[in-house]
C-alpha positions as CSV (number, residue, x, y, z in Angstrom):
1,X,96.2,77.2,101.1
2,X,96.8,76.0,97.6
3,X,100.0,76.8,95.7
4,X,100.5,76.2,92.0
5,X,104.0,76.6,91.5
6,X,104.7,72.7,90.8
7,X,101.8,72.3,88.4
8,X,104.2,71.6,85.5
9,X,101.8,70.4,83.1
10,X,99.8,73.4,83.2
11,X,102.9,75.8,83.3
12,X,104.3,74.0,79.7
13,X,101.0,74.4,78.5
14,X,100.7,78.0,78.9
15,X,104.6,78.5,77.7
16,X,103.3,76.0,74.0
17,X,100.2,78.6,73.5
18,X,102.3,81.1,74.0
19,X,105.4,80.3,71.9
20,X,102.9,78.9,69.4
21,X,101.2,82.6,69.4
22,X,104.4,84.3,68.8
23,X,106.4,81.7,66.1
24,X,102.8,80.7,64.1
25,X,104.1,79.4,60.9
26,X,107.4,79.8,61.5
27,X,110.3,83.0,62.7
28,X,110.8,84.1,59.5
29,X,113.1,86.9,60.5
30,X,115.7,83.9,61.8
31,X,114.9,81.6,59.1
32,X,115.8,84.4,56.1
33,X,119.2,84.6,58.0
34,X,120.8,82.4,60.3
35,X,121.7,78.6,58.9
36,X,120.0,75.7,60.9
37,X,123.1,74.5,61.4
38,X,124.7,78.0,63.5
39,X,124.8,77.1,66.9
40,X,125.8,80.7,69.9
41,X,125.5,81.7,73.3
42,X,123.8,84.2,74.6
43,X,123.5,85.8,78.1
44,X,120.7,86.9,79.7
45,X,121.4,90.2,82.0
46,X,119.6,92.6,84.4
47,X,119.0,96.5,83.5
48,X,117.3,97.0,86.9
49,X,117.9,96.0,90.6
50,X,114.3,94.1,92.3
51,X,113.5,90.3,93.2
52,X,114.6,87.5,90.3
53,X,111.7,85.4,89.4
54,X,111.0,83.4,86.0
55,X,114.4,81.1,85.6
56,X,112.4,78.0,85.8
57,X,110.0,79.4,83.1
58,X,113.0,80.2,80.8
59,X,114.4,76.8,81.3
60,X,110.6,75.4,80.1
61,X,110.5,77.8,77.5
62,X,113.9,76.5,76.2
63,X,113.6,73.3,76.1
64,X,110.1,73.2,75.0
65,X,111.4,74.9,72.0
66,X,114.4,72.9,71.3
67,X,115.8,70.1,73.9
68,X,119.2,71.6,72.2
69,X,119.8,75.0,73.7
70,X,121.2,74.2,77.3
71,X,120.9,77.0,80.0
72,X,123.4,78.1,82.8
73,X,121.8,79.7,86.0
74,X,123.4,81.9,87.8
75,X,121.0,83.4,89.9
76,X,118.1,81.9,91.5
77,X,114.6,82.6,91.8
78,X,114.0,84.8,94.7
79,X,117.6,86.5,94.3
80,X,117.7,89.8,94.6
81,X,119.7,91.6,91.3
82,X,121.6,94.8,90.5
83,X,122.0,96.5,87.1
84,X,124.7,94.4,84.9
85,X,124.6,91.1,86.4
86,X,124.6,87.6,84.5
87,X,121.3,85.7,85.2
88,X,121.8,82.7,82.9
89,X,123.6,81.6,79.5
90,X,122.0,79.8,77.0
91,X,124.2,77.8,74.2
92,X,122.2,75.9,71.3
93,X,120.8,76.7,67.8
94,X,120.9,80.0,67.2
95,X,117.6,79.7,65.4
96,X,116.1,78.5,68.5
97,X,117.4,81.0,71.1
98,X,116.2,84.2,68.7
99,X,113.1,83.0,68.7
100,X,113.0,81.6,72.4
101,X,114.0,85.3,73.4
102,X,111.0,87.6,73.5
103,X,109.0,85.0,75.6
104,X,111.8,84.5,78.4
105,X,112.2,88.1,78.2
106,X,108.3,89.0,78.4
107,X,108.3,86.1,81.3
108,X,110.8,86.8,83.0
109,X,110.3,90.6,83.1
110,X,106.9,90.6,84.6
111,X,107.3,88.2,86.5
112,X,110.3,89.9,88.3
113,X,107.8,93.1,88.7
114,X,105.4,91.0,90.0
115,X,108.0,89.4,92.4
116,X,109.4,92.8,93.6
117,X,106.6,94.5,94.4
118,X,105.2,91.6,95.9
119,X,108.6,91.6,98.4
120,X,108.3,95.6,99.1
121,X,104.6,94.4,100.7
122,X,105.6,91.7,102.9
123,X,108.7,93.7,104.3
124,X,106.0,96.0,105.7
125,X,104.5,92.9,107.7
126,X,107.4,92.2,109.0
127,X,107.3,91.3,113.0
128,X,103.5,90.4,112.9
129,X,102.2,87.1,112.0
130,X,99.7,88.5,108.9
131,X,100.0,87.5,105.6
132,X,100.2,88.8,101.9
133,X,97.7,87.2,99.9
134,X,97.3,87.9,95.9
135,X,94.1,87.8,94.2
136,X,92.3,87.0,90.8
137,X,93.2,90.3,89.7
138,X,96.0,89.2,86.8
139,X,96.4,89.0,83.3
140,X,94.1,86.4,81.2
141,X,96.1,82.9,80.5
142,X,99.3,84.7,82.6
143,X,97.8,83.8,86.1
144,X,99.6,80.8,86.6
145,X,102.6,82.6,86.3
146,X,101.7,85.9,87.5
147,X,101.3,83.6,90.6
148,X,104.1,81.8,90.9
149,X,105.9,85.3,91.2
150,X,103.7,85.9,94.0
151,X,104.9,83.3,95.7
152,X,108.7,84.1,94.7
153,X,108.2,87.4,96.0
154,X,107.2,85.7,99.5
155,X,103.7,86.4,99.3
156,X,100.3,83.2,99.7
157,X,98.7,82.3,96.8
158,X,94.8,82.2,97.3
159,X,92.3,80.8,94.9
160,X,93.6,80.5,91.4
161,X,90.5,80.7,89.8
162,X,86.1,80.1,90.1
163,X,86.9,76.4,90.5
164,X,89.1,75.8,94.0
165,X,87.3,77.9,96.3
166,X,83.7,79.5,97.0
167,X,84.0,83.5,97.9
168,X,80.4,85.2,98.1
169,X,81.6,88.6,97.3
170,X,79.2,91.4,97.7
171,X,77.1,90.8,94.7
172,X,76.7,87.3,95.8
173,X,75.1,88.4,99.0
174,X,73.0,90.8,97.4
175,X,71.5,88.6,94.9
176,X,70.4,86.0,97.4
177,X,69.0,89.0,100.1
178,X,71.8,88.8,102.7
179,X,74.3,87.2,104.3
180,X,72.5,85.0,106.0
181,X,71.2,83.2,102.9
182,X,74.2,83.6,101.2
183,X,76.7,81.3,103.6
184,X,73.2,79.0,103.6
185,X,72.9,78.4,100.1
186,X,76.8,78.0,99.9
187,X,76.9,75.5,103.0
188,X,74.3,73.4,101.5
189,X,75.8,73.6,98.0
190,X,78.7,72.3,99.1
191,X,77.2,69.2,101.5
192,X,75.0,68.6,98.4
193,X,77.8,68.0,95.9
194,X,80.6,66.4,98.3
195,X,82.6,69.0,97.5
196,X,85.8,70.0,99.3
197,X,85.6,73.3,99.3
198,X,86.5,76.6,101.4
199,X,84.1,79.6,102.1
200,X,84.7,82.9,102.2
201,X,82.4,85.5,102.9
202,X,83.1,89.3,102.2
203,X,81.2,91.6,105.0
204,X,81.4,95.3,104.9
205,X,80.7,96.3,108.3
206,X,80.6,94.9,111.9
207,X,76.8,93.7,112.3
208,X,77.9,91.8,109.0
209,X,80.5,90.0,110.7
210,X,78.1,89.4,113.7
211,X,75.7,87.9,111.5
212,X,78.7,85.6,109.4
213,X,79.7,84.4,112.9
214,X,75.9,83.8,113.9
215,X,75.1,81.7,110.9
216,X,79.2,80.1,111.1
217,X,80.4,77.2,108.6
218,X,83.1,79.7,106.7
219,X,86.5,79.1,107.1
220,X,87.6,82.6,106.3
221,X,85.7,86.5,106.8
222,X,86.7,88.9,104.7
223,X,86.6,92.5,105.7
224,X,86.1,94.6,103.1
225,X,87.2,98.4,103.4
226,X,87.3,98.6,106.6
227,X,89.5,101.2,109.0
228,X,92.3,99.8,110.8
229,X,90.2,100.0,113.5
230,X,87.3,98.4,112.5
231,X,89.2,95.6,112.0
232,X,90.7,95.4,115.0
233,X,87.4,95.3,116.2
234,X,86.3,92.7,113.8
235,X,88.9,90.5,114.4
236,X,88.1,91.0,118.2
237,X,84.5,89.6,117.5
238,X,86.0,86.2,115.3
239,X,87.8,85.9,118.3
240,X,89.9,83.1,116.5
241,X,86.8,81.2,114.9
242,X,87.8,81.2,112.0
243,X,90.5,83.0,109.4
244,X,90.4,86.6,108.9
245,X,91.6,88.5,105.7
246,X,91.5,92.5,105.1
247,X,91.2,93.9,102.2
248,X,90.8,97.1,99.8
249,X,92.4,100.2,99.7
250,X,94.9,98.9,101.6
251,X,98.8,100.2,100.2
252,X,102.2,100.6,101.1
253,X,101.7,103.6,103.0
254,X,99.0,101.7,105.6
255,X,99.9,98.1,105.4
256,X,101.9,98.2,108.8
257,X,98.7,100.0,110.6
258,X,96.4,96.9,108.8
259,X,99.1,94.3,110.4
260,X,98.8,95.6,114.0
261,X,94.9,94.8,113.8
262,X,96.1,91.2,114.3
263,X,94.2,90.1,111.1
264,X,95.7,87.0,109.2
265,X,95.6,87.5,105.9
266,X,96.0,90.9,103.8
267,X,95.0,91.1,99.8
268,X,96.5,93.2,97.5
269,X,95.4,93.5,93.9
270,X,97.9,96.0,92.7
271,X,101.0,93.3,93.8
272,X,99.4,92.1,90.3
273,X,98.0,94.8,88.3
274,X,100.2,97.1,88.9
275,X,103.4,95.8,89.0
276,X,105.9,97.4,86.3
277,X,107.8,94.7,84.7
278,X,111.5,95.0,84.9
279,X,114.0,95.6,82.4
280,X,116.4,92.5,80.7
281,X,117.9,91.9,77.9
282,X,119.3,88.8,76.2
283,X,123.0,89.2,74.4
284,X,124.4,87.5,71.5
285,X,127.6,86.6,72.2
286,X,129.8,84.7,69.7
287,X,129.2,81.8,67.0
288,X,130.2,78.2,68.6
289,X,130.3,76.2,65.7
């Protein structure tokens, strides 16, 4: 299962768009007012208790900004935090903090969401062996991140985009008549282009996980809005052959019920989509220099 957190490169380029989407020309709003050469602190604190995630991130953004401002953690990703507390300091250019703070704030703050929610889902699995799985289901040019809070949060990343994995969704199978040709067409795709490459299939009722397991060569069978117990009987038929993942309309309220099937793998848009970003704020403290 891939993970992305420790794709650097890729997180600094995101944090370079995105700084370079908010600064443009220049912070004019710090430029009109604070000398280059006023150097602060500031502290970063918590208005709302749920799961830390995005000190890394700030620490890019910082220092992508200006290798100046130096940053003080106090809490770690994956902490949980309370109303109040201190999660880092930053000292440098004052410039360069100002206009540093809406993106650690924005980062940082969804992130957290992300992470928190993500954490109230995988307490519900706890004392069965399944596993919380995120999905492609996240903001455009956030994913990486949104991801990474995933993974704070204690949940598995799955595919990160088109490119690292083949899924035939429904509209897959339909287009190509069936299941059958679907997994066919995918299996010979990927023997033609020596491609190293998982399949998933999604089926949407038993005789379409008989005829999956039939045909075979999928490392993972999705079932998609199925009871609880349909797929405990699903996952009765795989009978270990491969990876098994449930998913849709599955929630707080039923994940437990969807763990006791014995499935591996649960997905969960809304750990994404509907995450509420938590609430931070970054204080000015005194002049330095």
């Amino acid at each position: 299962m891939p993970t992305y957190h420790s794709n650097s490169e890729q997180i600094k380029h995101v944090i370079r768009e995105a700084l370079r989407e908010d600064i443009g020309e220049g912070d004019h709003s710090s430029l009109c007012c604070i000398p280059a050469s006023q150097t602060g602190t500031a502290n970063l604190i918590s208005q709302a208790s749920g799961i830390l995630a995005g000190i890394r991130i700030a620490q890019i953004i910082f220092e992508e900004l200006d290798p100046a401002c130096r940053v003080i953690v106090f809490k770690q990703d994956g902490d949980h935090m309370l109303p109040g507390e201190k999660i880092l300091q930053v000292t440098g250019p004052m410039r360069s903090i100002l206009s540093a703070e809406r993106l650690v704030l924005n980062c940082m703050q969804r992130m957290s969401g992300i992470a928190t929610l993500t954490r109230k889902y995988v307490d519900r699995l706890a004392g069965s062996h399944t596993r919380l799985l995120d999905t492609r289901k996240t903001t455009p040019n956030f994913r990486l991140l949104e991801k990474e809070a995933v993974r704070i949060g204690g949940g598995v990343n799955h595919r990160m985009g088109l490119y690292d994995y083949i899924m035939l969704k429904d509209n897959h199978i339909d287009a190509c008549g069936g299941i059958r040709e679907a997994i066919r067409r995918a299996k010979a795709y990927v023997k033609q282009h020596q491609l190293q490459l998982p399949i998933e299939v999604e089926t949407r009722n038993l005789q379409q996980v008989e005829e999956a397991l039939d045909e075979g060569g999928m490392q993972r069978i999705m079932f998609d809005h199925f009871s609880p117990e349909e797929v405990r009987q699903a996952v009765a038929l795989v009978n270990g052959r491969c990876e098994t993942e449930a998913s849709g309309n599955i929630n707080l309220d039923n994940m437990a019920a969807y763990a006791a099937t014995g499935v591996d793998f649960i997905s969960v848009g809304a750990i994404t989509h509907q995450a509420v970003s938590l609430d931070m704020h970054l204080k000015y403290l005194r002049t330095a220099s």
